[in-house]
N, C-alpha and C positions, 0 to 999 in steps of 0.2 A: 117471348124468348124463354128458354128452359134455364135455370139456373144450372151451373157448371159448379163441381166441388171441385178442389186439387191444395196440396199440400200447400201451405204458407213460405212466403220466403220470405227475407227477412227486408227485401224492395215492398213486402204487405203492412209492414209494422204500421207506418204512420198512417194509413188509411184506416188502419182499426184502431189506433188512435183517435181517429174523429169522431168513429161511432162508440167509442167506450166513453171518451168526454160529454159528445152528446149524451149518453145514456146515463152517466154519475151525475150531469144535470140537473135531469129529469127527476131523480133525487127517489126511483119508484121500486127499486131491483136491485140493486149493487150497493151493496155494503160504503164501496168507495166513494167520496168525497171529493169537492172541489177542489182541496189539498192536492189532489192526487196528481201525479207528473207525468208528462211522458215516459222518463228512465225506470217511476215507479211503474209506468202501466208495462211497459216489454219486460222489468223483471218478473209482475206477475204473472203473466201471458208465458214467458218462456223460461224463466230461469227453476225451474223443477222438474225442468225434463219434458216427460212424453212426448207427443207430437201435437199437433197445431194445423189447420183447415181452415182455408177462406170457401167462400161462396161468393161465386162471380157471376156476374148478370151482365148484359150490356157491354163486355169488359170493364165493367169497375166491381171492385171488391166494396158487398153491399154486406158482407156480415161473417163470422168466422166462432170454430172454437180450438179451444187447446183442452187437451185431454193428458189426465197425468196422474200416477199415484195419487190417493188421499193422503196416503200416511206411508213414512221408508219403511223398513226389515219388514218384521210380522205382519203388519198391517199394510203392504204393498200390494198386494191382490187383491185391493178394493180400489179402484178407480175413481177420480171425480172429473168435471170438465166445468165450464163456461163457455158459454155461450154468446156473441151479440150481433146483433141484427138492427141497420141502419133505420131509420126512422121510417124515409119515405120507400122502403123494401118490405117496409110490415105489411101482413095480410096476403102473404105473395108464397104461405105455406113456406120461405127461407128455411126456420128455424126447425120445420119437423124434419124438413133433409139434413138439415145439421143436427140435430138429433139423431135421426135415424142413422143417420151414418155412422156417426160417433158411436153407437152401439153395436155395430157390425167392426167399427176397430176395436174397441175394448178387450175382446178374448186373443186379437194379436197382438195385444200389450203385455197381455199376461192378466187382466183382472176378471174377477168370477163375478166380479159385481162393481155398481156403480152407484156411487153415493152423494146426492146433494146438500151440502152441510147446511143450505141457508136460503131456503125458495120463498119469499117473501109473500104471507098467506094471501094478502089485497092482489096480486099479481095473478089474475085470475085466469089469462092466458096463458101462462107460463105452468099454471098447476092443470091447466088444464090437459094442455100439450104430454106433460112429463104423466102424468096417471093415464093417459091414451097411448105413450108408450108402456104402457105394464109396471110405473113406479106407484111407488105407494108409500103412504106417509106413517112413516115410522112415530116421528113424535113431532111434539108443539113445543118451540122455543116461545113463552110470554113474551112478549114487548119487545122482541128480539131485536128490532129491526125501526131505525128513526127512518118513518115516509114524509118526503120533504111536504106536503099537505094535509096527511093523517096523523102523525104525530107517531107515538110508540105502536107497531102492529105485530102479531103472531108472526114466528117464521116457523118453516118445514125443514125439518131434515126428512128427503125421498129417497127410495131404495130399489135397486133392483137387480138381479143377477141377470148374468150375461147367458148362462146356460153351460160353461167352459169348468 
């Protein structure tokens, strides 16, 4: 079955809840922590605005991103998002339609560009994915990043204009 994208509603919250907890876990990609709460994960998810996208399979909601300002005033025409995608949905190309997509919204947000503060360099699918979309790695954060097995590893800030 083809994966279906459409807007998040807020009956999506706890199901992407499962796949962010899973995924803060996993301890490989996300900055966030076991600390981390439901109330904290839908303010990050939603409380900054933009918009937000599940990806539905099967009808269940298998992965999703929200897309939003980097930064207010001046610096609001640079875009950033997150992304996550359920565990057993991996390999099923999710992520490049939630990618893809997310970059076809971008320029009707209003951003010329979209910016990943923090792509964890071990995370080699994920770098792989975003430099096959046209991003590129601006710079190397040292040790940026505690990988729950690896210990301190480089992270990425990626970049890329939208074309707008």
């Amino acid at each position: 079955m083809t994966v279906q994208l459409r807007e998040m509603s807020v009956d999506d919250l706890p199901a992407l809840w499962q796949i962010f907890r899973e995924i803060i876990r996993e301890g490989v990609s996300y900055p966030h922590d076991e600390s981390t709460t439901e109330p904290d994960f839908v303010s990050y998810w939603t409380a900054r605005g933009g918009e937000q996208w599940v990806a539905v399979l099967d009808d269940r909601v298998v992965g999703g991103y929200t897309l939003r300002s980097n930064q207010p005033g001046r610096g609001g025409h640079t875009g950033t998002a997150s992304y996550v995608v359920a565990e057993e949905a991996r390999g099923k190309s999710i992520g490049r339609a939630l990618g893809e997509h997310s970059l076809l919204r971008a320029p009707h947000l209003g951003f010329s560009a979209v910016q990943f503060n923090l792509v964890v360099s071990t995370n080699e699918r994920a770098v792989a994915l975003w430099r096959g979309l046209g991003f590129r790695v601006l710079g190397t954060l040292p040790r940026a990043f505690e990988h729950r097995t690896l210990g301190r590893v480089d992270a990425f800030v990626m970049y890329r204009e939208t074309g707008r």
